[in-house]
C-alpha positions in Angstrom: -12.8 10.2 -13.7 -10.6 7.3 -13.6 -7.6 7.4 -11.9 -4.9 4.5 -13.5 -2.1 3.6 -11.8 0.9 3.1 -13.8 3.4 0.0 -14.0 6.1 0.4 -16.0 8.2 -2.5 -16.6 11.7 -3.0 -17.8 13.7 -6.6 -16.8 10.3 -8.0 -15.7 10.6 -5.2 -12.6 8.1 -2.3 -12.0 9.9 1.0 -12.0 9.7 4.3 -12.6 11.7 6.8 -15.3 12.3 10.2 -14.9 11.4 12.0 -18.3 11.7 9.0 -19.8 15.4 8.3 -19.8 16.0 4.5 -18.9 19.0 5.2 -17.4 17.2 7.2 -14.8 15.1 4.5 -13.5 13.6 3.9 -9.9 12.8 0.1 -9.2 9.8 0.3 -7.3 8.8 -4.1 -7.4 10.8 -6.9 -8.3 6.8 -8.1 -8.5 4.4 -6.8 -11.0 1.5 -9.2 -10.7 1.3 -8.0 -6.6 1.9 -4.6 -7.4 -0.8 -4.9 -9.7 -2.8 -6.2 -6.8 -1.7 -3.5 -4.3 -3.7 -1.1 -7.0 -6.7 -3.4 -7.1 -7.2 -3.9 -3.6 -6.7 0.0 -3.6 -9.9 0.8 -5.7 -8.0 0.6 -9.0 -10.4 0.0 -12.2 -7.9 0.1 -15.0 -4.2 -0.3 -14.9 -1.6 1.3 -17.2 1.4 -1.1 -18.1 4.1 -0.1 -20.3 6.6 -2.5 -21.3 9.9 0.3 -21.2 12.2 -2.3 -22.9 9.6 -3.0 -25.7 9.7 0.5 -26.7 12.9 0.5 -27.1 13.5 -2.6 -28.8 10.5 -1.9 -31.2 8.6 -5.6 -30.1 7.5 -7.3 -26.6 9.6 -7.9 -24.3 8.0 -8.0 -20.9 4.7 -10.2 -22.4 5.1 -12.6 -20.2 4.5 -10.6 -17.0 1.6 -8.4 -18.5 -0.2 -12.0 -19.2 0.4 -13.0 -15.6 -1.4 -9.5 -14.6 -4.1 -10.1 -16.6 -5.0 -14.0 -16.3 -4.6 -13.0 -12.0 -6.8 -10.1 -12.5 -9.6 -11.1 -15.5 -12.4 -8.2 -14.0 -8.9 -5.3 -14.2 -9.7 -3.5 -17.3 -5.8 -3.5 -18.6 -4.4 -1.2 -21.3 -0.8 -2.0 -22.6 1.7 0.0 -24.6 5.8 0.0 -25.5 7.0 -1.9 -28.5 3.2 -2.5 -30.1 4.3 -2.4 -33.9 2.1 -5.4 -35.4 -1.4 -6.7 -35.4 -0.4 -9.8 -34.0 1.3 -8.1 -31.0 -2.4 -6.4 -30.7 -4.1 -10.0 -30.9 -1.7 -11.5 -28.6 -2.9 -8.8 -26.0 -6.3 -9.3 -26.5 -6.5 -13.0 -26.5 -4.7 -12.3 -22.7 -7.1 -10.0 -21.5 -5.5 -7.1 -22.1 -8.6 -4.7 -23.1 -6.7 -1.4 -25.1 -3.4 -1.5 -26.3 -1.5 1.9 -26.9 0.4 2.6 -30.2 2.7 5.1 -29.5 5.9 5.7 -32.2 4.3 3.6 -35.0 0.9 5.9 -34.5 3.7 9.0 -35.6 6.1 7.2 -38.1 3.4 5.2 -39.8 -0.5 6.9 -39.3 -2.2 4.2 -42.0 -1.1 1.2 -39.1 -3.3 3.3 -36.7 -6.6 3.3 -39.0 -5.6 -0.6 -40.2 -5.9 -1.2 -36.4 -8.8 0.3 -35.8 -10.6 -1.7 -38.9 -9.1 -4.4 -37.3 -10.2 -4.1 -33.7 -12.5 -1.3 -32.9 -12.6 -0.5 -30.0 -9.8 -1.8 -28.7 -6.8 0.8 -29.8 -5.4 4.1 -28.2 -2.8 6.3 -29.3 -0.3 7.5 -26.9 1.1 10.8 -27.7 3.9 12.3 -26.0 4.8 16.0 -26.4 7.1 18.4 -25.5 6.1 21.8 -26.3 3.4 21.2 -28.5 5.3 18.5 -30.5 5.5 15.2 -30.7 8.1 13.0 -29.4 8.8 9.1 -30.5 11.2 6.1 -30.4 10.8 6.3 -26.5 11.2 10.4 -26.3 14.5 10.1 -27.8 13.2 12.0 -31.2 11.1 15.0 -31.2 8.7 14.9 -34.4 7.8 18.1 -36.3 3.8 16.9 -35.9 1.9 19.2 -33.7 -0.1 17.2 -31.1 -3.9 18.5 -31.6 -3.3 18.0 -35.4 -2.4 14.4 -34.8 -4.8 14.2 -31.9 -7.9 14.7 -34.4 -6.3 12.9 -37.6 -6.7 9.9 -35.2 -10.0 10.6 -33.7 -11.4 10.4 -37.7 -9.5 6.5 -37.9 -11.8 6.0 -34.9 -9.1 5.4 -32.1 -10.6 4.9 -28.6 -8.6 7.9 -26.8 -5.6 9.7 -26.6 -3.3 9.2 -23.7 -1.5 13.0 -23.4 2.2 12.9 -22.3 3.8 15.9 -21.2 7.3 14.5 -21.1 9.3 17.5 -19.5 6.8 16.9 -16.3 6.7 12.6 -16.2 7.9 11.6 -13.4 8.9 14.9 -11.9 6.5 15.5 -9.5 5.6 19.3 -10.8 2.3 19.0 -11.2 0.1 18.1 -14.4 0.0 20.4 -17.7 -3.1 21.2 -17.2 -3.5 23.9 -19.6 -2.0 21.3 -22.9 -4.5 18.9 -21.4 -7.8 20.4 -21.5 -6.9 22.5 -24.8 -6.4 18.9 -26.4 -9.6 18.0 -24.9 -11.4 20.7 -26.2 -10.4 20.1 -29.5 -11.2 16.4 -30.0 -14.4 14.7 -29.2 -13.1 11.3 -28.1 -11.5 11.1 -24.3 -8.2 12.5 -23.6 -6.4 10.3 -20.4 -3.8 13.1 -19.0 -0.5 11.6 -17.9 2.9 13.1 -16.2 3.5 14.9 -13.4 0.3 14.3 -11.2 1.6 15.0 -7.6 -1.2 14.8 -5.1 -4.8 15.4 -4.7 -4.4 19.1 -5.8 -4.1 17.6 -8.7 -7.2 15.1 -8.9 -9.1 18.0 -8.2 -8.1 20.3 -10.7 -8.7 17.3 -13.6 -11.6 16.0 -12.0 -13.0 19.5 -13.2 -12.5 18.9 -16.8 -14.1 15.2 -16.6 -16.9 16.7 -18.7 -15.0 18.3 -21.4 -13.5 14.7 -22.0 -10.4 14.6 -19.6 -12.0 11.0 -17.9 -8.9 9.6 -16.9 -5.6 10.5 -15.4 -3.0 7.7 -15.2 -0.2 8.2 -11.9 3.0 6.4 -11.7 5.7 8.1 -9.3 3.7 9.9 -7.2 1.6 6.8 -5.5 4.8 4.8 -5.1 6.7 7.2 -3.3 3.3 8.5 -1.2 2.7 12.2 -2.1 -0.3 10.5 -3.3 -2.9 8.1 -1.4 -3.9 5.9 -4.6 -7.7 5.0 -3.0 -7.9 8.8 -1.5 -7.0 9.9 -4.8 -10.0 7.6 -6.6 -12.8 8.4 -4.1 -11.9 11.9 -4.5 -12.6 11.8 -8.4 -15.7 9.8 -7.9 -17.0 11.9 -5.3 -16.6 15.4 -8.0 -17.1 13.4 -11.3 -19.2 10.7 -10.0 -18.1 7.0 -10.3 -18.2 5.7 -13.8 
């Protein structure tokens, strides 16, 4: 099981939201291309980097920097989301490096752009959806959608996306421990990977994904909890390869 660490950038910093809200933000870097290298050095084999003020402005705003990460770090498989609403936005990221890009609101407001993507570039795309309570949530958790998440979960899987990245929004950033329970029913109801996101805490938490890595939970992606230390990043890692064995 992969364990990704998250950057999430808004004003070219890396920093961290509480449920979302930009106005409760943590700035963890002023910079992102050595954060990004504190994770390699760490053991990291995929990073998670979410450009907060693209989401919001519905286009890239933070391109610049996610370019930098990838040209420094070419072997870092890289997936990008946050204000992803064209194909050339998807090409752009590509070209860099960037391996998957995440479609996230658009996926919700506009389905036929997922399966256009995929067409486009197979193997390449990932839909990020964010729930509360079974629903789920867009224009950067603002909104809560009437779609129910497995629903949407396997409409996707049929356009052929790569994965799902799950969101439980009332635990991101909180510290409270992962949904486990949302996670692995989503899991069990798709048959492409489901990446589990929000509220991982500390190795308690590795160890109760890393049992679900072969019902299709292979990745888990940690933000707060490895810049403020409840969780050793490369403790966290060999832990998962040691009960999943290393991909």
């Amino acid at each position: 099981m992969l364990l990704i660490p998250a950057i999430d950038l808004k004003e070219g910093k890396c920093v961290r939201l509480r449920q979302g809200k930009m106005n409760d933000s943590t700035v963890f870097s002023d910079d992102p291309v050595a954060m990004a290298g504190r994770w390699v050095e760490a053991g990291a084999r995929r990073l998670h980097i979410v450009d907060l003020d693209g989401a919001f402005a519905g286009e890239p705003v933070n391109a610049g920097v996610i370019h930098d990460i990838a040209e420094a770090y070419p072997d870092l498989s890289i997936q990008v989301g946050g204000g992803i609403r064209d194909e050339d936005t998807v090409q752009t990221y590509l070209s860099a490096g960037v391996q998957y890009c995440i479609i996230g609101t658009k996926a919700v407001s506009a389905p036929h752009f997922v399966s256009e993507l995929c067409l486009e570039f197979p193997g390449h795309i990932i839909v990020g959806l964010d729930a509360k309570d079974g629903k789920v949530a867009i224009d950067g958790w603002s909104k809560l959608s009437h779609h129910d998440v497995i629903d949407m979960a396997q409409h996707f899987e049929k356009d052929g996306v790569e994965a799902i990245i799950f969101t439980d929004i009332g635990r991101d950033g909180m510290m409270t421990g992962v949904n486990l329970e949302s996670t692995v029913e989503l899991a069990r109801a798709i048959k492409i990977p489901v990446i589990a996101s929000g509220g991982i805490t500390n190795l308690d938490d590795v160890r109760e994904l890393s049992k679900f890595y072969e019902e299709g939970v292979i990745g888990a992606i940690t933000g707060r909890a490895i810049y403020e230390g409840t969780l050793d990043f490369a403790e966290g890692q060999a832990l998962a390869d040691e009960l999943c064995g290393k991909e």
